[in-house]
Structures are given as structure tokens and as C-alpha cells.
MILOVEX-374718 format. One record per residue (C-alpha): residue in one letter; x, y, z. Coordinates in steps of 0.02 Angstrom, whole numbers, padded with zeros to 5 digits, always signed. Layout:
MILOVEX-374718
AXYZ ...
END
This chain:
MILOVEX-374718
X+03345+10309+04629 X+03271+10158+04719 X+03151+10254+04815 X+03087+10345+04656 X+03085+10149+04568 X+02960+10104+04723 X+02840+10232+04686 X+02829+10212+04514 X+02806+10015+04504 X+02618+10047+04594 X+02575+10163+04490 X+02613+10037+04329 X+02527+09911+04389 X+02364+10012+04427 X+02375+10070+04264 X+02402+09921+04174 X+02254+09835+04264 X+02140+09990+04225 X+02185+09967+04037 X+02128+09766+04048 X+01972+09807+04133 X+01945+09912+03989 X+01984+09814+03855 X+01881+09668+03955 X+01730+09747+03986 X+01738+09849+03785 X+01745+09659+03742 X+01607+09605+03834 X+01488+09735+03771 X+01525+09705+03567 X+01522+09522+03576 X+01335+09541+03696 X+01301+09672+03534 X+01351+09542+03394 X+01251+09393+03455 X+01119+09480+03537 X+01047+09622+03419 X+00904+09533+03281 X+01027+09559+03117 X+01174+09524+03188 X+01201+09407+03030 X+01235+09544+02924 X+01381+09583+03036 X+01422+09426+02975 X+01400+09423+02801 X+01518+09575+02802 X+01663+09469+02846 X+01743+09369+02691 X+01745+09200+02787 X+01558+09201+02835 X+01504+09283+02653 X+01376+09136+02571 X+01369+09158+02398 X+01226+09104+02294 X+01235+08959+02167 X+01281+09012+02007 X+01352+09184+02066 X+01522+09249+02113 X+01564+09335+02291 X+01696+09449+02201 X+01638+09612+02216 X+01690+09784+02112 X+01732+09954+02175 X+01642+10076+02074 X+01471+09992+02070 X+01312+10044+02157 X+01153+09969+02100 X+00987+10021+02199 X+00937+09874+02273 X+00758+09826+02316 X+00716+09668+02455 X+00534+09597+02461 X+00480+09466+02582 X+00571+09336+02538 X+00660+09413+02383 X+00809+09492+02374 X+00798+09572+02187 X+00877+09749+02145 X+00849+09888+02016 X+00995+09915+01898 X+01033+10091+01888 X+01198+10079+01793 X+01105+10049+01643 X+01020+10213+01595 X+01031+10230+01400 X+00862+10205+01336 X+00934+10149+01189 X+01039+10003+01255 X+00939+09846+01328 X+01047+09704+01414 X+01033+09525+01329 X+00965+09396+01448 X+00859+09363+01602 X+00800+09316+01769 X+00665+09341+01911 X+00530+09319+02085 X+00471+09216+02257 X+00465+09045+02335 X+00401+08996+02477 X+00370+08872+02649 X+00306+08710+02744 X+00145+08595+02690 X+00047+08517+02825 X+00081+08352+02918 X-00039+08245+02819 X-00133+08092+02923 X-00127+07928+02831 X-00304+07880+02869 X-00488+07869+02816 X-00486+07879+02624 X-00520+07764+02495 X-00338+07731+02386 X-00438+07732+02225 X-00487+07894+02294 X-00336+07946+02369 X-00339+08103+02490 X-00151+08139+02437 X-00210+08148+02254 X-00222+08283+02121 X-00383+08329+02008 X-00341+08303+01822 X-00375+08456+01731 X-00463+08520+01885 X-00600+08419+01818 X-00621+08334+02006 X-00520+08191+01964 X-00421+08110+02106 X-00315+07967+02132 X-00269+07936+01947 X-00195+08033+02003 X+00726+09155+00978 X+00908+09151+01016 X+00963+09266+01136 X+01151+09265+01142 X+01211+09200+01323 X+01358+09346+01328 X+01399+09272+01489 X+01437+09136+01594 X+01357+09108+01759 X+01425+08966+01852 X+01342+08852+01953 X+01468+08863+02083 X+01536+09019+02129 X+01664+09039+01987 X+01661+09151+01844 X+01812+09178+01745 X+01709+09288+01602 X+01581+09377+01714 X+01621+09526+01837 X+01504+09524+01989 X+01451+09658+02110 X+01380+09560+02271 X+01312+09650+02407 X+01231+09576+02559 X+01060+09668+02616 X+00952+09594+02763 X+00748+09559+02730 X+00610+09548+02833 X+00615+09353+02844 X+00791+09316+02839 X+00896+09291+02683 X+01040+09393+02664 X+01097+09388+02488 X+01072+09515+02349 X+01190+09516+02203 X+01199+09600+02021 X+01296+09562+01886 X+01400+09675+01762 X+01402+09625+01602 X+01538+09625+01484 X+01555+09761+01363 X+01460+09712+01183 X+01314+09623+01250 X+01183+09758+01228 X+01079+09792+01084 X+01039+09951+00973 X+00886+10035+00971 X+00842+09939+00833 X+00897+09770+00859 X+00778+09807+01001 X+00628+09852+00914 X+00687+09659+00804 X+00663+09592+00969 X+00580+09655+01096 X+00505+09538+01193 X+00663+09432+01274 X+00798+09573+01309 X+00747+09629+01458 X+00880+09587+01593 X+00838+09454+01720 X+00896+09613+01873 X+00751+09731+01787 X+00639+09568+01762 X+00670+09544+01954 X+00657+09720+02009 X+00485+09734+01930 X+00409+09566+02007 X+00491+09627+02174 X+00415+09774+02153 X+00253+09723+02133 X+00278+09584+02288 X+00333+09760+02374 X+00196+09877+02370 X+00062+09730+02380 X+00132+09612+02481 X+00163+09672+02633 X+00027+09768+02698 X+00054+09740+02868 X+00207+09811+02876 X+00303+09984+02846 X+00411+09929+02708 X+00451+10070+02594 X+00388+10033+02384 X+00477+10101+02232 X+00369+10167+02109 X+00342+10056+01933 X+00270+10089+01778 X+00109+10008+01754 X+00060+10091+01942 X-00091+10159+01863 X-00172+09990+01796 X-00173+09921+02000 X-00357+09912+02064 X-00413+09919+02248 X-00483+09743+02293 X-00629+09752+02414 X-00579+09824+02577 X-00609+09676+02672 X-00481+09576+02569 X-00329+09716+02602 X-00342+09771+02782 X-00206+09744+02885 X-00310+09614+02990 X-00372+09496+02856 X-00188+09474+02796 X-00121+09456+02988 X-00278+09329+02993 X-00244+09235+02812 X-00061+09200+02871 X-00094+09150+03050 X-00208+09027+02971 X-00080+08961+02846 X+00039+08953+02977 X-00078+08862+03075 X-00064+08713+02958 X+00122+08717+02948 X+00216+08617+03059 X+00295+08711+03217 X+00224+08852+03134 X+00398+08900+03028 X+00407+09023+02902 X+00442+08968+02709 X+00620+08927+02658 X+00647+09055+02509 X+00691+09053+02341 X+00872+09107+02397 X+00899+08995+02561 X+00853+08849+02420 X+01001+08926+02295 X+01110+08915+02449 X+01050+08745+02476 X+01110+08706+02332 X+01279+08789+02339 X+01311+08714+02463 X+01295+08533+02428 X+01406+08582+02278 X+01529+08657+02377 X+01543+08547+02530 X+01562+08394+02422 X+01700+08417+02321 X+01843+08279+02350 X+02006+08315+02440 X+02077+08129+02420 X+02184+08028+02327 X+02102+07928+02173 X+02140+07756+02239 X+01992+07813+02367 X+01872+07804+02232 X+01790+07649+02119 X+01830+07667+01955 X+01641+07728+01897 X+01645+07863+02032 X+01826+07930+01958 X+01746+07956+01790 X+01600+08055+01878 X+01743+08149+01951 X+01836+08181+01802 X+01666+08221+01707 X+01636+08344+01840 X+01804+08429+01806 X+01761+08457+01628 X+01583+08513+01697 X+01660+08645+01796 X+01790+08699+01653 X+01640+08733+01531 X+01671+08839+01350 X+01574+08996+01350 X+01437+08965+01248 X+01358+09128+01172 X+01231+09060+01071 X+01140+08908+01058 X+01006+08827+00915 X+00917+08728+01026 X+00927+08796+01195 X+00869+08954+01268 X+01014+09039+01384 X+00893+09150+01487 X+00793+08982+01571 X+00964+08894+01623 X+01034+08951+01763 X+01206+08908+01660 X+01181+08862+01505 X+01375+08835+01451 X+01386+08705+01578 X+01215+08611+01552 X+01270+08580+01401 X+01431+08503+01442 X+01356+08409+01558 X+01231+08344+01460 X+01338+08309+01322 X+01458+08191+01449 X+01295+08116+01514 X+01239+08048+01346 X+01440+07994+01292 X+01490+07937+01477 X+01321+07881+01576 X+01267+07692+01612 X+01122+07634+01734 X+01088+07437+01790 X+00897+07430+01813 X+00881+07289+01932 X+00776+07150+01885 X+00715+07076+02029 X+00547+07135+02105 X+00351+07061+02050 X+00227+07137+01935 X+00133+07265+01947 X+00226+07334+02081 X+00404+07334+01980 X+00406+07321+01811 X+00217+07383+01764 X+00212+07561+01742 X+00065+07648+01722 X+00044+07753+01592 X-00106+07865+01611 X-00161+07997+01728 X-00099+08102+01865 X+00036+07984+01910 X+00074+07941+01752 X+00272+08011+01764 X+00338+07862+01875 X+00277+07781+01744 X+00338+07840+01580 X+00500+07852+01656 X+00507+07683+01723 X+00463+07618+01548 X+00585+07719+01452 X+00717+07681+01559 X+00686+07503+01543 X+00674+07499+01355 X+00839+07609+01342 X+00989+07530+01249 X+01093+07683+01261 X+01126+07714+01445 X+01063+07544+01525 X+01189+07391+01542 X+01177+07213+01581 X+01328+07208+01673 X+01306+07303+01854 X+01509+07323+01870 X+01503+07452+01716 X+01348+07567+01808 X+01390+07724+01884 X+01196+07726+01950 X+01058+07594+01989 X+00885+07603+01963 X+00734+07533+02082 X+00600+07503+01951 X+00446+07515+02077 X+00291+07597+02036 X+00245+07714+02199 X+00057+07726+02147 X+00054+07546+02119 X+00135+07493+02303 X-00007+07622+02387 X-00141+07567+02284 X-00090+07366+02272 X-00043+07346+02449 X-00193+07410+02515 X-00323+07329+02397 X-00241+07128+02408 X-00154+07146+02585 X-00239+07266+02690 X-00083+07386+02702 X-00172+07546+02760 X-00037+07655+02839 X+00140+07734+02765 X+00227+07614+02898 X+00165+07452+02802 X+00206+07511+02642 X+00391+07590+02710 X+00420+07416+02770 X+00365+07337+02606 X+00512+07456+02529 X+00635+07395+02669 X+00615+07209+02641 X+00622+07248+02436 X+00808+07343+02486 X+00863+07195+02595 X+00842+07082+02469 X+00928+07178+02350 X+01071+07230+02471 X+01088+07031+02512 X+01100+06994+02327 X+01198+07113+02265 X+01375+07204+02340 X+01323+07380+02260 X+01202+07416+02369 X+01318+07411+02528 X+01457+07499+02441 X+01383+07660+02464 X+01249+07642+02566 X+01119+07659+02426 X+01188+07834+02385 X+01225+07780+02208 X+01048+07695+02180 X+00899+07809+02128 X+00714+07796+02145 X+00570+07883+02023 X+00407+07936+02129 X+00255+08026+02070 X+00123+07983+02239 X+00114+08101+02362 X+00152+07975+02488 X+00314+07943+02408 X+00435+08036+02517 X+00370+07944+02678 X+00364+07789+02638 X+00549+07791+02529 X+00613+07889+02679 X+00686+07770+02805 X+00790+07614+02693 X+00795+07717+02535 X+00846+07901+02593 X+01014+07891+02572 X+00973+07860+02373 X+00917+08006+02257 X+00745+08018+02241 X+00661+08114+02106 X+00502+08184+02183 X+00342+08235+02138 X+00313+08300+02304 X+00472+08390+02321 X+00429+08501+02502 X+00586+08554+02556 X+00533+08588+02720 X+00471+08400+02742 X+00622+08287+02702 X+00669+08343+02538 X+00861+08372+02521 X+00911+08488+02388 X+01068+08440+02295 X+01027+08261+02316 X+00841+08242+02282 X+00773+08296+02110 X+00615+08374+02090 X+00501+08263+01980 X+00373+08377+01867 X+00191+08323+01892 X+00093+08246+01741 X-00071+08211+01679 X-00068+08111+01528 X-00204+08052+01441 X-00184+07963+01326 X-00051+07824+01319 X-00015+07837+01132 X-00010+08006+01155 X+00080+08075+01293 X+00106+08247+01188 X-00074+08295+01176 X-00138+08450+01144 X-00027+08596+01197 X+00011+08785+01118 X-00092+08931+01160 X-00143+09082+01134 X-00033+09254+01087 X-00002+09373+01226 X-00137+09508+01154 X-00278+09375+01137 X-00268+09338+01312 X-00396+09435+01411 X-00389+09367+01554 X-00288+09398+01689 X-00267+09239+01803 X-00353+09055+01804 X-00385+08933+01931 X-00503+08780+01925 X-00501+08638+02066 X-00544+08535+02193 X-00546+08598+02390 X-00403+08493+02404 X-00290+08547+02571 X-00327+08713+02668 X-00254+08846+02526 X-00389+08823+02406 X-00529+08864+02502 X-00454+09012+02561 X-00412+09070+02369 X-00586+09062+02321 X-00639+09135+02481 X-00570+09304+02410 X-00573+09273+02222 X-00731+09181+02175 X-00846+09271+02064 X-00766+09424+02152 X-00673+09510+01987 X-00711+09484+01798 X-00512+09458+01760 X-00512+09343+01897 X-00590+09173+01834 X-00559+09077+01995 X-00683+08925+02012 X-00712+08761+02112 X-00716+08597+02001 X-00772+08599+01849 X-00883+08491+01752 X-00800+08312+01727 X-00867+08303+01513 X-00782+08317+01376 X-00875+08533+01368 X-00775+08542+01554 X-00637+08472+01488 X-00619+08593+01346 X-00704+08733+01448 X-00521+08718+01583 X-00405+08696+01415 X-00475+08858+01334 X-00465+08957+01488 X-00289+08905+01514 X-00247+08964+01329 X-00347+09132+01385 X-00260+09176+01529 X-00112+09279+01536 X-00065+09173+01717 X-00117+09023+01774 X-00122+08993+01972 X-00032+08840+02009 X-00105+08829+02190 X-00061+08680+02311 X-00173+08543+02365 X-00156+08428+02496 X+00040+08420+02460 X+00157+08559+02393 X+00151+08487+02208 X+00007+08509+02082 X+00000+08473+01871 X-00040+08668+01828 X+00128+08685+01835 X+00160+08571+01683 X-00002+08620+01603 X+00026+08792+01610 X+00177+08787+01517 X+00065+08683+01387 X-00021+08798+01364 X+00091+08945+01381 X+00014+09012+01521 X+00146+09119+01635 X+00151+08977+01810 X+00101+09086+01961 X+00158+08942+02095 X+00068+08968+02280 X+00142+08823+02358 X+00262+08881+02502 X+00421+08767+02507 X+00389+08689+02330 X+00563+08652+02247 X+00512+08668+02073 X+00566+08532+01932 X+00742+08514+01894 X+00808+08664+02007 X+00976+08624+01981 X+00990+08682+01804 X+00820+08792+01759 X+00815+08980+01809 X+00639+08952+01868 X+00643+09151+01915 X+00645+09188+01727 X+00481+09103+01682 X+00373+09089+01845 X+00295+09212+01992 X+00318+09144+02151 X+00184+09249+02263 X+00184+09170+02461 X+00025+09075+02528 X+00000+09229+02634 X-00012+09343+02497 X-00176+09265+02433 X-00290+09438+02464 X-00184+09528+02347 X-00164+09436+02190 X-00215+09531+02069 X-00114+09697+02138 X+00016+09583+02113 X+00002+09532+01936 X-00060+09691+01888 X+00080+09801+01951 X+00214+09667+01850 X+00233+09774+01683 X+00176+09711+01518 X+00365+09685+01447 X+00406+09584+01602 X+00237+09492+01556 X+00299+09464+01367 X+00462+09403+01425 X+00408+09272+01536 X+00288+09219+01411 X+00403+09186+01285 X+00522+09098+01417 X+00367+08992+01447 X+00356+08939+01272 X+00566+08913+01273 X+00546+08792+01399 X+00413+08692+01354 X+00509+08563+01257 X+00591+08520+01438 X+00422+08452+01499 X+00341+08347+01356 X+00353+08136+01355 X+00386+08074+01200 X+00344+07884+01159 X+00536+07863+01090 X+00649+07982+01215 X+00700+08130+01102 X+00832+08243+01156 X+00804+08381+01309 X+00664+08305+01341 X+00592+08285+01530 X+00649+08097+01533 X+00839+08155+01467 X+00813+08313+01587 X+00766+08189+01746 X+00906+08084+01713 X+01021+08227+01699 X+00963+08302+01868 X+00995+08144+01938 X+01172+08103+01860 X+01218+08288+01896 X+01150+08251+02083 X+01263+08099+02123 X+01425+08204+02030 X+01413+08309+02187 X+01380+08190+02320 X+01529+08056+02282 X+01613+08008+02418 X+01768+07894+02452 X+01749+07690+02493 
END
């Protein structure tokens, strides 16, 4: 027995080595696979811990659901095919693109009455003035549903996002065949509204590459441009160019990595400490928060429109806590016309009908600092660029930055609040383009609400808010004239008018001026009272309106084409659009990339008319959202900044 127990010990041990080398080198090769091959993320996003959910939607994820999913650049969108009964259409909405980097503007050799940074007022060639749908569901704004069923599934596109998800909607929130016909304009769901605009983005947007198309409706109505403008080369060539101008060269940050942005700065801030931690203002965020996050269904509303929230049940709560529980110390200190003086006309008019509002406000301002959950810096951005340079010879961002800096020492030397939190519970409202450099070293730990909201140069989603552009003017009249046109007396297809502002606009007109009679794409026009009126009338014309970038990411078509109910087609890569955190911007707005630019009209053509109407009438929903009134009147965009803002610093309170 012993001799047999020596020659079988050997043997063991050669096995047992074999069986580790094995095992070692098996190991080897799958961990070289997962971190090596190009999409080894979706390995990832197979695993529950590394799944990233998007903001508003839930991870859980049903068995016997299979939707045909359809990715597009930057767009992950899908086609619902569990919905085939032509006589059932789903209630609500949502849909498209976003985009990428702006160049790294020089502070240098321009006039600041004429400032380079500046948008064109009505593209006239000025410059520095510069129907109920039910809601049948909730859609959270962080991950949760307790109403909702989700089906999320992950897909990989060609630029990097990872995240495709559908919902399923409740049984009883479809409409007859002729509720339908009552209604047809708004019941499209946002996953078919999406499918179609990906679609189009599909077929005509990447013609350099072999990315399979699904067919769509309207296929019939598309139009060859000229051949020049849809050869492989001359897109290769428009987007090296664009890149060109973008720093490092990056690709845009999509529509979904900014969602996830967003999630995340939800999710990552939520408190896991004791109350004693926090002041007594920031535990009555915190308990607001909680109420936030516990929201009532709400399945119809009179004065809201479900299908342009991204969660309309808990806007509403939030808003309603915002106007019971909200208080703001404006401070006083600071010299006129820097502080205190807003301007009230022109292109940066915003800072300035906020700032005055604010001030005037009995309802949310206090005297008394120690009863303010936020503090407001009452400085006028066009006013420090404009001022400094013209009485002290401050030419650069860094003169003006440390302007800023000694304005926050004082206060921070004054006051206690300041040093509390490091500034995170102050706020700052900025219309210049220059405003995110020069409020970027002392003041970027507050919010800032942004004009020129580039998220891909310093703009921090989840704590910034994106300011919307204004022109106003007239003083008295901030409303102005707005309305428009109905869908069928719009002939044509897409409007631009503007000044060669940055390198995007020249390149549009390159390929669209004078080229196509349903393309009315011009340079400036004439600066009269005819030019003026000549822009307005093709606005209320038009079923799109190109909302194309300038020097920064941010332009006023945006807000004038919802005047005038003109569906926003936004080609600004990287442009966080106004108040992200709570409007569906997908359900009202295209968002075509920079590089796209030679096939425009493919692109609008090949979105089908009842997409079209939809978005339309969104446009006309949200309208109300973007209008100044001379006394603040309820959902308005001074009530809608503020709530961005409040909702903002909810999320980013942090212990003493």
C-alpha cells in the first residue's frame, strides 16, 4: 500500500497544477477579451451593478417584451412593435438628438458694444445688445416607478451611449378609433415620435457609414440634394472641419450621456446622515425632496401639458413646495449699474428681467438671511463686460473674473453664509456669453443659470441651470408679438436668417443658400422695420426653424421659435437646452448634429407629417414656459428658472 500511495501522490500533483494553468491562462484570455475588444461596455451594461439607467426611467425590465429597437448616431430611440391595433393609439409623448463641444473662444480684438460673443436680434445683424392629454403614467425623475412597468434594454451606437429603453403602459390608456379622430394631433407615443425622428437621423445621417435604415412612411416625399452636398467625402470633410474647431477634437456629449448626467447628480447626492448634520433650511429642502420623490399620480392636468415634462406628477409637487416653502436673501451690497441695474432690452435682456423680478418679489425674498434656503448675487453679466471695459480698461475674462472674486470676498468677509457651504447655496443669473469664464473660478461652486450652457465647456448638469436666451424689445412689453401660423398654412419647410457668427453658419449657407425653394436659408437681413417683419413672417411660415449656433452654443431662435410656433431644429452640438431638468425637450425639438448640415432637408422631410403635428402642438403647449411677464405670473420662465434652481440645490445638499 505505501508503494502504490508513492506513485499516486505525483500523479495528483501534476494534475492539479495542469488544472491551475488552465484555469490561469482561460482567465487571462477573457479578462484581455473584456477590456480590450471596442464594446466591451456592453459586457458591462449586462451586469445589474454596472446597468446606468436613464433619468426619469426604471432599470426593471419584463420578460415577455421585445420591442424593435432602432440606434442613430447619437440616439438610442426604438420602434414599438407591441402596439399593432390600428385602432388603439397610446396617450403621450417623446423624441430626437443632441449634440457636442463649441470652440475655445479668444478674448481679444472686438469692440464690447460690439461684442464678438454676441447674438443678432431677430437675425437682423444686431450684436452686443445682445389640449389635455391624460398623463396615464408616471415617469420618475429618478429611477423609480411604482405605477409604470419598464422594459430596458441596453444596445451599443456608433458613438457611444448605451441606453435604449421602452415603456409599457398600463392597461386603459389608449384611445378608440374615434377618440382618435377627436384628437389626432397629440396621441402619438413619444417611442413612435422617437422612432420616426431616428429614423429619419438613420437613413440621412450617416452616409458615411454602413448602418442599416428602417423604412418610414413619408419615404417617398425625401429629395436627392445636389450630389456634391451627399457624397461620402463632403460629409467626412464637413465633420473634420467641425471637429477642427472643437477642442481636442471630442465628439458631442449626447442627448442620453446628458440624461445620465443628470441621474446621476440625483442619485449620487442623496443623504446617508443623521439630521443634526444639516442646518435647519437644508432639512426642509430635504424633507421637501421626500415629498418630491413620493409624488401623486397626476393623470390630468388644466394647465400643464404631461407630454413636455419629463414628469409631470412631480413638477408639480415640486413646484407647489417651491411657492409654499421657498425663501431667497438678495444681497444688497454691490454699486450701480453693475448690481442692482438690470437691463431690460435686447439680447441680454434675461439677466435682467430676472434680476428685477427677483428684487421686487415679496413672496419668496426675505430680509432676514437666517430664514433663506438660497442667496442671490444681483450682478448684471453684460453690464460687468461692457462697464469694466469702457471706465477701467478691463479687456480680458481674467480682469473681469477677478472683479467677481473681490465682489465674493467681500461678501464672504461680511457675511457667515457664504463660507458655510462654500457658495454652493448662493446662485448667480447670466445671459453674456462670457459668463461661464469669468463666474468660473470664485463662483463655480454656486449654481449658475446659463445662457451659454456648453456642457462640454464647464457646464455641470444637475447643478447649473440652463438660462433660455431672450430678445426683448420693448421694456413695457416683454410679451410682444408671438402666435403663428396653422400647420397647413405653413409652406415652408425650414428658416434661417443670421449673421456669420462662429464657423457653423457659414458652412449652413454654404449648402443651403438659394440652393432649394423650401429651404429659405439667408445671411442677415435688412435691419428696418420691412426686415424686421420680413424674419417674423417667415418664422410664422415655416414649419421648422433652424436654431443654429453662433460664436457660443446658445442662440434666441430657440425662444423665438416657440413664439412663433415654429418646430426648434437646434444645431448646436453640446447645447443643454433650457430647464433640462424638468422639460422633455425630445417631445418638442429636432436635435440634428453639426455634422449633419448637408442633409437637412432629408432629414426633416423623412420625419412624418403626424410626428410634425405633434411637435407643433407641443410647441404651442410650452410656450407659456418662456414668456416674461411685467408682474411674474405662474409657470412662467422667471417661476420656471427659479424652480430649476431650487430643484438644483435639493440634490446637491450636503452636510456642515
Amino acid at each position: 500500500m505505501a508503494y502504490t500511495f508513492q506513485l499516486q501522490k505525483p500523479w495528483q500533483m501534476e494534475s492539479r497544477r495542469l488544472i491551475l494553468l488552465m484555469l490561469i491562462i482561460g482567465s487571462a484570455a477573457l479578462v484581455f477579451q473584456f477590456l480590450c475588444l471596442p464594446y466591451a461596455s456592453i459586457l458591462l451594461s449586462v451586469l445589474p451593478a454596472f446597468r446606468h439607467p436613464v433619468l426619469g426611467r426604471s432599470s426593471f425590465q419584463t420578460g415577455d417584451s421585445s420591442p424593435t429597437h432602432v440606434i442613430v448616431g447619437n440616439l438610442p430611440l426604438l420602434n414599438d412593435s407591441n402596439f399593432t391595433d390600428s385602432s388603439l393609439v397610446p396617450g403621450v409623448v417623446k423624441g430626437s438628438v443632441m449634440g457636442r463641444r463649441t470652440e475655445n473662444m479668444k478674448e481679444s480684438s472686438k469692440d464690447p458694444e460690439n461684442d464678438y460673443a454676441s447674438e443678432e436680434v431677430l437675425g437682423q445683424g444686431y450684436d452686443s445688445e445682445l389640449d389635455d392629454v391624460e398623463n396615464t403614467y408616471d415617469e420618475s425623475s429618478f429611477g423609480k416607478s411604482e405605477t409604470l412597468v419598464m422594459n430596458s434594454k441596453f444596445n451599443k451606437n456608433g458613438s457611444g451611449s448605451v441606453s435604449t429603453l421602452e415603456k409599457t403602459r398600463e392597461p386603459g390608456v389608449f384611445l378608440s378609433k374615434e377618440e382618435e379622430d377627436k384628437k389626432p394631433v397629440d396621441l402619438l407615443s413619444n417611442d413612435t415620435l422617437k422612432s420616426d425622428i431616428s429614423s429619419a437621423l438613420d437613413k440621412f445621417g450617416n452616409l458615411n457609414t454602413s448602418v442599416g435604415s428602417p423604412s418610414f412612411r413619408n419615404l417617398d416625399l425625401v429629395k436627392n440634394l445636389d450630389e456634391d452636398s451627399i457624397t461620402s467625402s463632403n460629409s467626412s470633410k464637413i465633420t473634420s472641419n467641425i471637429m477642427k474647431k472643437k477642442i481636442g477634437g471630442m465628439p458631442p456629449i449626447s442627448i442620453s450621456q446628458m440624461n445620465r448626467l443628470l441621474f446621476d447628480s440625483h442619485v449620487s447626492s442623496k443623504p446617508m446622515l443623521k439630521e443634526q448634520q444639516f442646518s435647519v433650511r437644508d432639512r426642509e429642502l430635504l424633507s421637501a425632496k421626500l415629498q418630491i420623490e413620493m409624488a401623486p399620480i397626476i393623470r390630468n392636468d388644466p394647465e400643464l401639458h404631461a407630454s413636455v415634462f419629463r414628469n409631470i406628477s412631480m413638477f408639480k409637487r415640486s413646484y407647489g413646495l417651491m411657492e409654499r416653502i421657498l425663501k431667497v436673501y438678495v444681497y444688497t451690497e454691490g454699486e450701480k449699474p453693475i448690481f442692482h441695474q438690470p437691463k431690460l432690452k435686447g439680447i441680454y435682456a434675461s439677466e435682467g428681467w430676472f434680476m428685477k423680478l427677483m428684487e421686487a418679489n415679496k413672496k419668496f425674498v426675505v430680509k432676514d438671511p437666517r430664514k433663506a434656503h438660497l442667496f442671490y448675487l444681483p450682478f448684471s453679466s453684460t453690464r460687468v463686460r461692457t462697464m469694466l471695459h469702457k471706465y477701467k480698461n478691463f479687456h480680458t475674462v481674467r480682469n473681469l473674473a477677478e472683479y467677481l472674486n473681490k465682489y465674493v470676498d467681500m461678501i464672504a468677509a461680511k457675511y457667515h453664509f457664504w463660507n458655510r457651504t462654500g457658495g454652493a447655496d448662493h446662485f448667480l443669473v447670466a445671459s453674456h456669453d462670457w459668463a461661464p469664464k469669468i463666474t468660473r473660478q470664485h463662483m463655480g461652486n454656486c449654481i449658475r443659470a446659463l445662457c451659454n450652457s456648453n456642457v462640454a465647456s464647464g457646464f455641470k448638469v444637475g447643478k447649473d441651470v440652463s438660462f433660455p436666451v431672450t430678445f426683448v424689445g420693448n421694456s413695457t412689453d416683454p410679451l410682444g408679438d408671438r402666435g403663428g401660423k396653422s400647420p397647413s398654412e405653413r409652406p415652408i419647410l425650414a428658416f434661417f436668417a443670421g449673421n456669420m457668427h462662429g464657423y457653423l453658419r457659414p458652412i449652413l449657407l454654404q449648402y443651403w443658400e438659394n440652393k432649394d425653394p423650401e429651404m429659405k436659408i439667408f445671411g442677415p437681413m435688412p435691419q428696418d422695420d420691412e426686415g424686421k417683419m420680413s424674419y417674423i413672417q417667415h418664422m410664422k411660415s415655416s414649419k421648422y426653424c433652424i436654431c443654429a449656433r453662433g460664436f457660443e452654443v446658445h442662440t434666441p431662435r430657440v425662444v423665438e421659435a416657440i413664439f412663433y410656433e415654429c418646430v426648434p431644429v437646434i444645431l448646436s452640438d453640446n447645447y443643454v437646452p433650457p430647464f433640462f431638468e424638468v422639460l422633455d425637450w425630445e417631445a418638442f425639438a429636432v436635435f440634428i448634429p453639426e455634422k449633419d448640415i448637408p442633409n437637412l432637408k432629408n432629414i426633416l422631410l423623412s420625419i412624418p407629417e403626424e410626428v410634425y403635428l405633434a411637435m407643433q402642438l407641443r410647441v404651442k403647449k410650452v410656450q407659456q414656459h418662456f414668456l416674461w411677464h411685467s408682474q411674474p405670473v405662474k409657470y412662467d420662465i422667471f417661476h420656471m428658472t427659479l424652480h430649476s434652481i431650487w430643484s438644483n440645490r435639493m440634490y446637491r445638499i450636503k452636510p456642515r
